[in-house]
PyMOL CGO cylinders between C-alpha atoms (Angstrom):
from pymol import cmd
from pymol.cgo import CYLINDER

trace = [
    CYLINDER, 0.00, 0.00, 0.00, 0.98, 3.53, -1.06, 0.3, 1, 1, 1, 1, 1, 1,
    CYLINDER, 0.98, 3.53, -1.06, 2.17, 5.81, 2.23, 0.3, 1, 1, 1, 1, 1, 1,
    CYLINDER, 2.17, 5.81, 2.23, -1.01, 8.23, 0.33, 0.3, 1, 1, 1, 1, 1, 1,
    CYLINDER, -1.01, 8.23, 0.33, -3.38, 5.86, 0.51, 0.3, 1, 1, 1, 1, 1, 1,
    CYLINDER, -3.38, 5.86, 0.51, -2.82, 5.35, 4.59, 0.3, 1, 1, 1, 1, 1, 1,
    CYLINDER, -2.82, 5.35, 4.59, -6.36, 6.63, 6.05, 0.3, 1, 1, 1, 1, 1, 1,
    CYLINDER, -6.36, 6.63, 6.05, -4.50, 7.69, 10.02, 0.3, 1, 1, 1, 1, 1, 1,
    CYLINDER, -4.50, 7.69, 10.02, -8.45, 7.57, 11.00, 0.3, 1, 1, 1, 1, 1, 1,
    CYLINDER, -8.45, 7.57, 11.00, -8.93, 3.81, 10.73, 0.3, 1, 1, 1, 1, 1, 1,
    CYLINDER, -8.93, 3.81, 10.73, -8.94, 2.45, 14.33, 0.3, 1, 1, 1, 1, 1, 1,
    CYLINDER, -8.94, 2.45, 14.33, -6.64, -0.50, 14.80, 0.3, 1, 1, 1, 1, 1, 1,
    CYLINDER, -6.64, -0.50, 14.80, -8.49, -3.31, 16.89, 0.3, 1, 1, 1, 1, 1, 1,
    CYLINDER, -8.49, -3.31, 16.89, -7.01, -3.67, 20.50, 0.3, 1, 1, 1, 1, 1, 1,
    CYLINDER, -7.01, -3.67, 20.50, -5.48, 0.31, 20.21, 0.3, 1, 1, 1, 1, 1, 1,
    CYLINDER, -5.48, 0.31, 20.21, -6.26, 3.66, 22.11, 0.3, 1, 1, 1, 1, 1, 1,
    CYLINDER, -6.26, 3.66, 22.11, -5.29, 6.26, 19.53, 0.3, 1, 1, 1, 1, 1, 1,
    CYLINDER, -5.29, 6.26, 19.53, -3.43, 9.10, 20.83, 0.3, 1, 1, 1, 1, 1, 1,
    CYLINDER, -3.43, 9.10, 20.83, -4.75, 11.86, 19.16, 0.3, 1, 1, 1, 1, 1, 1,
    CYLINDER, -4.75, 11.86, 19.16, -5.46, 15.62, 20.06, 0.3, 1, 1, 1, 1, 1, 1,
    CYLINDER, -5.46, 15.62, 20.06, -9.13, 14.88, 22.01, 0.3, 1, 1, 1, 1, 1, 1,
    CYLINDER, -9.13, 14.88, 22.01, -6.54, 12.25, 23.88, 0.3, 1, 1, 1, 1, 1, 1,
    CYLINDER, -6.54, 12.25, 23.88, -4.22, 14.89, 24.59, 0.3, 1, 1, 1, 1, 1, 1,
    CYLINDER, -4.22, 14.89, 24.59, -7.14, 17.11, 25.80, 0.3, 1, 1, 1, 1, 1, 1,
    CYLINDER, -7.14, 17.11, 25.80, -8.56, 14.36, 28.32, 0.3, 1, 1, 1, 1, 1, 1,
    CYLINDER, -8.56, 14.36, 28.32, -4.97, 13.06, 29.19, 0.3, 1, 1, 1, 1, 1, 1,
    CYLINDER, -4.97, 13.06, 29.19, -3.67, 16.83, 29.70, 0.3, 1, 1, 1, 1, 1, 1,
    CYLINDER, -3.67, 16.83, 29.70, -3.49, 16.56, 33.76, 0.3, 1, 1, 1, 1, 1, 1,
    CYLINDER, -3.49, 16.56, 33.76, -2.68, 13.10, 33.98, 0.3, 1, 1, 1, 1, 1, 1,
    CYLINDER, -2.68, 13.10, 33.98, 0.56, 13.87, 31.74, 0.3, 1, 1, 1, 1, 1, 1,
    CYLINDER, 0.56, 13.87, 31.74, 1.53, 16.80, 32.86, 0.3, 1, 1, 1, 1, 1, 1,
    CYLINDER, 1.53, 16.80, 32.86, 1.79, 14.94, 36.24, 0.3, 1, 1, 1, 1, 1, 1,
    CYLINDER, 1.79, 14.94, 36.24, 3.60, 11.95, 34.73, 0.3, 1, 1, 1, 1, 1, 1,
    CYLINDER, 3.60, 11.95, 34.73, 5.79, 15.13, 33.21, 0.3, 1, 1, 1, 1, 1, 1,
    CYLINDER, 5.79, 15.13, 33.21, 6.67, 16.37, 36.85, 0.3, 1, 1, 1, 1, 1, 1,
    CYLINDER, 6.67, 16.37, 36.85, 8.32, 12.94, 37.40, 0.3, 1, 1, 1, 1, 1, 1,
    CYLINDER, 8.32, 12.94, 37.40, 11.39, 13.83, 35.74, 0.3, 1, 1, 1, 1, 1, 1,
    CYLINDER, 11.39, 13.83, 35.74, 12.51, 15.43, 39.18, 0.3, 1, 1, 1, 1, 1, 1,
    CYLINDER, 12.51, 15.43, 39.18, 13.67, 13.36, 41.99, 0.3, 1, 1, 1, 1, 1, 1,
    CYLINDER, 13.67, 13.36, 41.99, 11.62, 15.53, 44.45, 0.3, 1, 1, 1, 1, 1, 1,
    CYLINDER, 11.62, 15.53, 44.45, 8.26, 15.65, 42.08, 0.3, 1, 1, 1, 1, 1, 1,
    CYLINDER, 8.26, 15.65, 42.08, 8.75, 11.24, 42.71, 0.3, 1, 1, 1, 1, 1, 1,
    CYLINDER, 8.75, 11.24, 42.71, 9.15, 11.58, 46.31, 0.3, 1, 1, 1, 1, 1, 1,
    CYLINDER, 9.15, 11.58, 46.31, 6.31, 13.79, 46.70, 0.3, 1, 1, 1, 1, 1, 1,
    CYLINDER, 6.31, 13.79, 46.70, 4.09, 11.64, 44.66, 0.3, 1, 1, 1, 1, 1, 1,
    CYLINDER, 4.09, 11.64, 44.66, 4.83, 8.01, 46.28, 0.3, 1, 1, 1, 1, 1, 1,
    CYLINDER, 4.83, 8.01, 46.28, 4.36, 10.51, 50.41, 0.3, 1, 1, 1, 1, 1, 1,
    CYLINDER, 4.36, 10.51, 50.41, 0.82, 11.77, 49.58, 0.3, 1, 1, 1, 1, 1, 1,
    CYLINDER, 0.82, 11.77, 49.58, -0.45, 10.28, 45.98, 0.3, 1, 1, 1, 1, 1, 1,
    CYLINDER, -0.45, 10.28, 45.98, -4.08, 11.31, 46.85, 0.3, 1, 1, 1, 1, 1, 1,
    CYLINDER, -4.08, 11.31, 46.85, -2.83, 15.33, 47.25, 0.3, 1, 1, 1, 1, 1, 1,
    CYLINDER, -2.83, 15.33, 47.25, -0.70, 14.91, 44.34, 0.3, 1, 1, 1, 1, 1, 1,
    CYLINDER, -0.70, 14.91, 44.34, -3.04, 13.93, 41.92, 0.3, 1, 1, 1, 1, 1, 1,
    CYLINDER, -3.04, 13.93, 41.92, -5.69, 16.30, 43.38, 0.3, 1, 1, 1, 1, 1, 1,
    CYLINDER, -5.69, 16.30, 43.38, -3.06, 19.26, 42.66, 0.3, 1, 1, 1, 1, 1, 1,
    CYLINDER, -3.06, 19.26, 42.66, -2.15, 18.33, 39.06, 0.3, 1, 1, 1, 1, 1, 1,
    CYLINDER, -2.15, 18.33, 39.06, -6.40, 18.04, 38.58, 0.3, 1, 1, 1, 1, 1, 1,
    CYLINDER, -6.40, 18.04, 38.58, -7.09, 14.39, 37.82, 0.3, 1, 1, 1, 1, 1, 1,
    CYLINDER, -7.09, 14.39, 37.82, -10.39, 12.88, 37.35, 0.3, 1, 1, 1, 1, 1, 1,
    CYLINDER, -10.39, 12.88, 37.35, -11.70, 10.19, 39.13, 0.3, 1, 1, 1, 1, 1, 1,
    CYLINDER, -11.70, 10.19, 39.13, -10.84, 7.53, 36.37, 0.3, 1, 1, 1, 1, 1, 1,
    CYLINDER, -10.84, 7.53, 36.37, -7.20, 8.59, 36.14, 0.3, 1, 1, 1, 1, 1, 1,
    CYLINDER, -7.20, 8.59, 36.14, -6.70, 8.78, 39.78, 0.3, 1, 1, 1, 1, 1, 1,
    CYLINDER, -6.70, 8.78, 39.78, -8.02, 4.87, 40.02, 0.3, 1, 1, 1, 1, 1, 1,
    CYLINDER, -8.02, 4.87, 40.02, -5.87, 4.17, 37.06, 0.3, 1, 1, 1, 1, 1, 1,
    CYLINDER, -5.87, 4.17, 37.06, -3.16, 5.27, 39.17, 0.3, 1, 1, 1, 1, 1, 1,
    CYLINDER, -3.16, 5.27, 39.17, -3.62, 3.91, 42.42, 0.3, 1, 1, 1, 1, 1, 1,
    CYLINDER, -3.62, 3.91, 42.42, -4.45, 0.77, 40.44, 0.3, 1, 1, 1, 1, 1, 1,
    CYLINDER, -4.45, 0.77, 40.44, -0.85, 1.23, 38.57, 0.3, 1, 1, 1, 1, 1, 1,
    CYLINDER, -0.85, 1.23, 38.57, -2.63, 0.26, 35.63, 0.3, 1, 1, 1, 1, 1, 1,
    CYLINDER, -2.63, 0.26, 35.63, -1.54, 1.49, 32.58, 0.3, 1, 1, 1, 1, 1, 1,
    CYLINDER, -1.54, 1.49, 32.58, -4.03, 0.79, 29.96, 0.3, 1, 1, 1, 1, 1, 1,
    CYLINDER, -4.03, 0.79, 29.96, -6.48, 2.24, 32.29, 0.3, 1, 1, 1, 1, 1, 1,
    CYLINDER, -6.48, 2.24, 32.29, -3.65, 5.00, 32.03, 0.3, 1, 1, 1, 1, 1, 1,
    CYLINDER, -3.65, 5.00, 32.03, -4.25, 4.86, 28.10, 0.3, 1, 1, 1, 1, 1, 1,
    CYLINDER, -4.25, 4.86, 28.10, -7.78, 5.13, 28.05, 0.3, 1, 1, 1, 1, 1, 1,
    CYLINDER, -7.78, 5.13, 28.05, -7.88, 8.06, 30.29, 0.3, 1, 1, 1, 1, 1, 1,
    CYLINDER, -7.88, 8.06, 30.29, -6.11, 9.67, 28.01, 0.3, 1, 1, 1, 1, 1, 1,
    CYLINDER, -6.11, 9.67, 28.01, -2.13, 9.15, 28.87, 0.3, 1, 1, 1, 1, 1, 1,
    CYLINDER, -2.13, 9.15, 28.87, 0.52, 9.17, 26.93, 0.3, 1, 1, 1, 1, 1, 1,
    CYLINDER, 0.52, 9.17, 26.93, 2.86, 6.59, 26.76, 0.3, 1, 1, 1, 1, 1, 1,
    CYLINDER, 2.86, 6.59, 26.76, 6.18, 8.23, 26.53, 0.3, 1, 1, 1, 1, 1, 1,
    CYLINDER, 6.18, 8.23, 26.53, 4.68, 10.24, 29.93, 0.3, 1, 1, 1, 1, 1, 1,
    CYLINDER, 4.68, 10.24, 29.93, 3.54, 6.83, 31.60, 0.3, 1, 1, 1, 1, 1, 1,
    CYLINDER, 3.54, 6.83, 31.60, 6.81, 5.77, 31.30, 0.3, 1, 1, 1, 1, 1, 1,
    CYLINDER, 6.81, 5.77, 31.30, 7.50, 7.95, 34.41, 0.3, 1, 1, 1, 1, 1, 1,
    CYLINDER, 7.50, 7.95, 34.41, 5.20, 6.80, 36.50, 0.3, 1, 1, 1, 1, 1, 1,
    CYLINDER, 5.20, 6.80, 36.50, 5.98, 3.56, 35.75, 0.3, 1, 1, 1, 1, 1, 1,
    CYLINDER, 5.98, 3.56, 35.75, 9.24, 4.02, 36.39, 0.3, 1, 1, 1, 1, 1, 1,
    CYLINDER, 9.24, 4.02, 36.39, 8.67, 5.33, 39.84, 0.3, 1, 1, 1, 1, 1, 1,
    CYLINDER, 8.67, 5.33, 39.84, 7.17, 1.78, 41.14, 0.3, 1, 1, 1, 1, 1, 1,
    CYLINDER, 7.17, 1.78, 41.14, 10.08, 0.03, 39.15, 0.3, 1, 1, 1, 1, 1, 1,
    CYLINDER, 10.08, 0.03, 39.15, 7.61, -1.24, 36.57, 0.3, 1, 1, 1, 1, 1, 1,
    CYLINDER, 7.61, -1.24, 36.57, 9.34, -1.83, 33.39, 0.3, 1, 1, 1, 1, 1, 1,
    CYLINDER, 9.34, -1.83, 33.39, 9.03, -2.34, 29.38, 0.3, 1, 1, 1, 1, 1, 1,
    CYLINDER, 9.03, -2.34, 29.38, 8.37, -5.79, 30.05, 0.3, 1, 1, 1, 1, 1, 1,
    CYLINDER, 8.37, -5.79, 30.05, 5.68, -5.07, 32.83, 0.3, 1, 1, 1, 1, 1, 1,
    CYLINDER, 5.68, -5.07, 32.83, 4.11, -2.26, 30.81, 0.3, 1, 1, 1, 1, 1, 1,
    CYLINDER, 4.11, -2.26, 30.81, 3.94, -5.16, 27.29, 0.3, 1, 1, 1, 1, 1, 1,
    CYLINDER, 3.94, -5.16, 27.29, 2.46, -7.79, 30.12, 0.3, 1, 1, 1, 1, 1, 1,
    CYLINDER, 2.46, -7.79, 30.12, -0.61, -5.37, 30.86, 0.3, 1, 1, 1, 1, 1, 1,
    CYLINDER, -0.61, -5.37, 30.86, -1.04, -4.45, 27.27, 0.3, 1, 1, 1, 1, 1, 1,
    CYLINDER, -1.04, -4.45, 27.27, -1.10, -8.37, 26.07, 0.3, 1, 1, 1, 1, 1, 1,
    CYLINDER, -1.10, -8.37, 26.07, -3.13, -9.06, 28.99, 0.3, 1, 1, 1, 1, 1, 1,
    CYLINDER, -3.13, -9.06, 28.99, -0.37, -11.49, 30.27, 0.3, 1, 1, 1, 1, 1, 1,
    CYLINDER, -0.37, -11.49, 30.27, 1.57, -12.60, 32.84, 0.3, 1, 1, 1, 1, 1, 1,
    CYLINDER, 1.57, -12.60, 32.84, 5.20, -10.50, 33.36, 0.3, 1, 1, 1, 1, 1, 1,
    CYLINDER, 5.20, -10.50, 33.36, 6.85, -14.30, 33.16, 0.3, 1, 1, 1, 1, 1, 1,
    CYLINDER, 6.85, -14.30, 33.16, 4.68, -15.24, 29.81, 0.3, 1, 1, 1, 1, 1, 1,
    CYLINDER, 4.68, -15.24, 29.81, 4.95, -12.20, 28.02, 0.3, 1, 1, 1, 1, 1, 1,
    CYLINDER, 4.95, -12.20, 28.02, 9.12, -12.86, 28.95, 0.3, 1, 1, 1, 1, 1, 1,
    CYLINDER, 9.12, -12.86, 28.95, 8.62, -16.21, 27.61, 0.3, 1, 1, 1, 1, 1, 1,
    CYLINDER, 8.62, -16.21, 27.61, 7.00, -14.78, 24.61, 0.3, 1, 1, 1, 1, 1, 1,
    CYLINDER, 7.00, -14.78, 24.61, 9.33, -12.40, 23.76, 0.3, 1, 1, 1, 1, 1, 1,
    CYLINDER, 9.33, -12.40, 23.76, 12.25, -15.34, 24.05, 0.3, 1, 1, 1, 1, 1, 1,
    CYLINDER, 12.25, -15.34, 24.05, 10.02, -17.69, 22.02, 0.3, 1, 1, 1, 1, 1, 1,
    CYLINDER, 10.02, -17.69, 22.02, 9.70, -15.10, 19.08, 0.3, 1, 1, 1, 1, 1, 1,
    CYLINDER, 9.70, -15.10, 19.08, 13.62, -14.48, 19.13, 0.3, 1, 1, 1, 1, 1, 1,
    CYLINDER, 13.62, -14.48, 19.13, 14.46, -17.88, 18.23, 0.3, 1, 1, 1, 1, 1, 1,
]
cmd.load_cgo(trace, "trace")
């Protein structure tokens, strides 16, 4: 298929698309995962999440989504990846965590998985 004939509007099955209403609904939720790239912005996050969360403005879905440490709840509530990545990060969650969520997995069979399709 010719790159011009790519319609960027055609859902693919099993996929949140990030796309500007995303980034509208996400806003708060990322710009808190943002604030993670400073040591103290962690530490203040992991002694009060609640009164975190409530200052950056999340809703009630993202705040679950985050107490749950779930990130396709994450997704759906409009985060980013790239952003999730730091608050994933902060409970020492991983790629290989992150890929077991998404594939609906355990961590040890998505591992398995990933060895399997190496071979």
């Amino acid at each position: 298929m010719d790159i011009t004939e790519f319609d960027h509007h055609t859902p693919i099955e099993g996929t949140t698309l990030f796309d500007g209403k995303m980034a509208m609904k996400g806003y708060a939720l990322n710009k808190m995962c943002y604030s993670f790239n400073a040591a103290d912005a962690r530490q203040a996050f992991l002694d009060d999440p609640e009164g975190y969360m409530t200052r950056f403005g999340l809703n009630d879905a993202q705040k679950q989504a985050c107490r749950d440490k779930n990130v396709l709840a994450m997704i759906a509530a409009g985060g980013n990846i790239y952003y999730l990545a730091k608050f994933a990060g902060i409970f020492k969650l991983g790629v290989q965590d992150v890929g077991a969520q998404q594939t609906g997995m355990s961590v040890e069979a998505f591992k398995q998985k990933l060895v399997d399709q190496g071979k």
